[in-house]
C-alpha distance (Angstrom), angle and dihedral (degrees) to the residues before:
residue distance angle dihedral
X1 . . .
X2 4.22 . .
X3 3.99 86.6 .
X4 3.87 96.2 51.8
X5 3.87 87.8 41.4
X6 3.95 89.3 49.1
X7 3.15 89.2 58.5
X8 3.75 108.4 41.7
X9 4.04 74.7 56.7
X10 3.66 89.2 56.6
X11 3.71 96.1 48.3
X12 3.95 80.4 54.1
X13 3.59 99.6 51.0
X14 3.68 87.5 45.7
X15 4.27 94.4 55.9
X16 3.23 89.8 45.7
X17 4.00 93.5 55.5
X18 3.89 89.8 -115.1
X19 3.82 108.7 143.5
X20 4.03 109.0 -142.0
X21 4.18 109.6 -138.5
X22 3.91 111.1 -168.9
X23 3.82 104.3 -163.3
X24 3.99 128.5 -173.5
X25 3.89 91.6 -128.8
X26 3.13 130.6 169.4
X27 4.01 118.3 -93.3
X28 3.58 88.3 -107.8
X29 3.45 95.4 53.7
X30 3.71 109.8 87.3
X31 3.79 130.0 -156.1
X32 3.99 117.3 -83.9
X33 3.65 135.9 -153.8
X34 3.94 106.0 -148.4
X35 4.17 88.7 -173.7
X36 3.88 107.4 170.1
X37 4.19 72.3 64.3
X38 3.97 99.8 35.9
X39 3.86 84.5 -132.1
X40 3.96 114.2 144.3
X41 3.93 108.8 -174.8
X42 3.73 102.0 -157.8
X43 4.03 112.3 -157.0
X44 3.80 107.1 -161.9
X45 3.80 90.6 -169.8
X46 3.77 92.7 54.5
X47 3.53 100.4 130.2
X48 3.98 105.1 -116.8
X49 3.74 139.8 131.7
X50 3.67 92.9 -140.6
X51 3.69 124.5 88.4
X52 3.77 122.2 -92.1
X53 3.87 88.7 -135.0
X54 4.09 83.5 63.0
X55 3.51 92.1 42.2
X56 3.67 90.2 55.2
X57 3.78 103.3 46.6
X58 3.80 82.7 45.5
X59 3.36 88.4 67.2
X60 3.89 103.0 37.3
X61 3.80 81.4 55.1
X62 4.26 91.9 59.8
X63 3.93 92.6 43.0
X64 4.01 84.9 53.9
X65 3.52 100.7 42.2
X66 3.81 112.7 18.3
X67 3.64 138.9 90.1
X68 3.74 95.0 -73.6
X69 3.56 91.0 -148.4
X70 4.07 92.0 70.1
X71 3.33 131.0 82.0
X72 3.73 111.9 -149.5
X73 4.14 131.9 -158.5
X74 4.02 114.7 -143.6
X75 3.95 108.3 -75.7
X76 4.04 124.3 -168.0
X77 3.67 92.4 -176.7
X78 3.43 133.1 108.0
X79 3.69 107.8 -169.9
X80 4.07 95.3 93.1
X81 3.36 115.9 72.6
X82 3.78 89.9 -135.4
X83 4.00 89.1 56.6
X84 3.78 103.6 45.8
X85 3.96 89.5 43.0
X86 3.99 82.4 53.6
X87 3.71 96.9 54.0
X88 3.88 96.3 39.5
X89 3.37 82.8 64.4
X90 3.84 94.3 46.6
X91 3.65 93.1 54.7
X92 4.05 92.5 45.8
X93 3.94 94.0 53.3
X94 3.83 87.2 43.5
X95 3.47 91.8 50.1
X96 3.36 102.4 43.1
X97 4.14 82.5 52.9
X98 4.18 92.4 52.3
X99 3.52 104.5 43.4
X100 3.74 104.1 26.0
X101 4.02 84.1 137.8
X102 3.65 101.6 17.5
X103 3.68 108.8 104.1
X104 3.60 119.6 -131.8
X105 3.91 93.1 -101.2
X106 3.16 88.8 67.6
X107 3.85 104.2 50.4
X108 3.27 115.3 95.2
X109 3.69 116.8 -171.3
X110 3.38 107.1 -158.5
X111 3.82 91.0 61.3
X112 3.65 81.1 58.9
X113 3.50 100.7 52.3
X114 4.01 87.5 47.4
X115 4.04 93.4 40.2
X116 3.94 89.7 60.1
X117 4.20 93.2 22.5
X118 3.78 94.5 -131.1
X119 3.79 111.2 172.7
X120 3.87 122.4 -95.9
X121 3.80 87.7 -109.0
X122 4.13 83.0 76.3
X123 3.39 92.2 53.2
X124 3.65 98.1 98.1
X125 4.65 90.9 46.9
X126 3.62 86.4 49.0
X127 4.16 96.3 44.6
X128 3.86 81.4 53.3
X129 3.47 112.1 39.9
X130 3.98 110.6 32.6
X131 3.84 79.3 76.1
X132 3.57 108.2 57.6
């Protein structure tokens, strides 16, 4: 499922004039959103629990609604404003991608949460939002 989701991300990105970079960082070196240049370097050996697909529509979501005059490293938090705005956003494009004909009886968000292994801190986003 993460490789079709990938690339329905990339497909996106790509509509939306972002270019898509996937670097060989290092796994320190987290994923950035350069957005006054729709650039999103994607480091698949950034060392993080949650899914790359996440990561990536995380970052789609901050070139398309940010300042575009920041550049931004991958978050998980949800304490800025900025952050938990980002990752709302994250989860709603994902969702909408996953369950585009799965009614909501059928969505269960903690196999969400576990499918992309977001932290319990997103538990209450995802109990929200997967069912819009």
């Amino acid at each position: 499922m993460h490789e079709e989701l990938f690339e329905r991300l990339l497909y996106i990105a790509n509509q939306s004039g972002i270019t898509i970079t996937e670097i060989p960082g290092a796994t320190s070196d987290p994923d950035v959103a350069f957005c006054n240049r729709k650039i999103i370097n994607i480091n698949h050996n950034y060392e993080s629990h949650i899914s790359v697909a996440f990561r990536l529509a995380h970052e789609i979501s901050h070139i398309q609604f940010s300042n575009p005059s920041f550049l931004y490293t991958f978050s998980p938090y949800i304490k800025n404003r900025e952050e938990r705005e980002t990752n709302e956003r994250a989860i709603r494009i994902i969702a909408r991608l996953v369950y585009a004909d799965t009614p909501n009886e059928y969505r269960n968000w903690s196999d969400f949460m576990t499918e992309f292994n977001l932290p319990s801190w997103f538990e209450p986003l995802v109990k929200n939002l997967i069912y819009e």
